[in-house]
C-alpha positions, 0 to 999 in steps of 0.5 A: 843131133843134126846139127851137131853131126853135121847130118842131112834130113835123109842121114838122121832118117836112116839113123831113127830107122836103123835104131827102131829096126833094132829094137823090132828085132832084138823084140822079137828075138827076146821076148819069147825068151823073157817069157821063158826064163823071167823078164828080171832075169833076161833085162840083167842079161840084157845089160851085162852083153850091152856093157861088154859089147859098148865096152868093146867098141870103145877099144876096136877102131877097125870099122868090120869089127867096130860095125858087129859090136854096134849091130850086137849092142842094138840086140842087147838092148830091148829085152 
């Protein structure tokens, strides 16, 4: 992946750390909701908001609006 993005050790670093503060995040966020309603029911959830929000991307091409629909899939993603 560095080398096909042209990225130096301190980039892909941030990258990797970015991707696992997601996940702590959406955790910790979403785990007391699983509990709650049923991990099936929120990993459905989960996957829907992350195709809408991938979807999304894929059509803003400014970078604020393409920035949140990043930050909103990485929330949908670790039930």
């Amino acid at each position: 992946m560095m080398e096909e993005w042209d990225l130096t050790s301190i980039q892909a670093g941030t990258v990797g750390s970015y991707s696992l503060y997601g996940m702590m995040k959406s955790a910790l966020i979403l785990a007391p909701i699983a509990d709650k309603f049923g991990r099936k029911n929120v990993l459905v959830i989960c996957m829907i908001l992350f195709s809408v929000f991938t979807l999304g991307h894929g059509f803003y091409i400014t970078s604020h609006v393409s920035s949140s629909c990043v930050s909103l899939r990485q929330l949908a993603w670790e039930p």
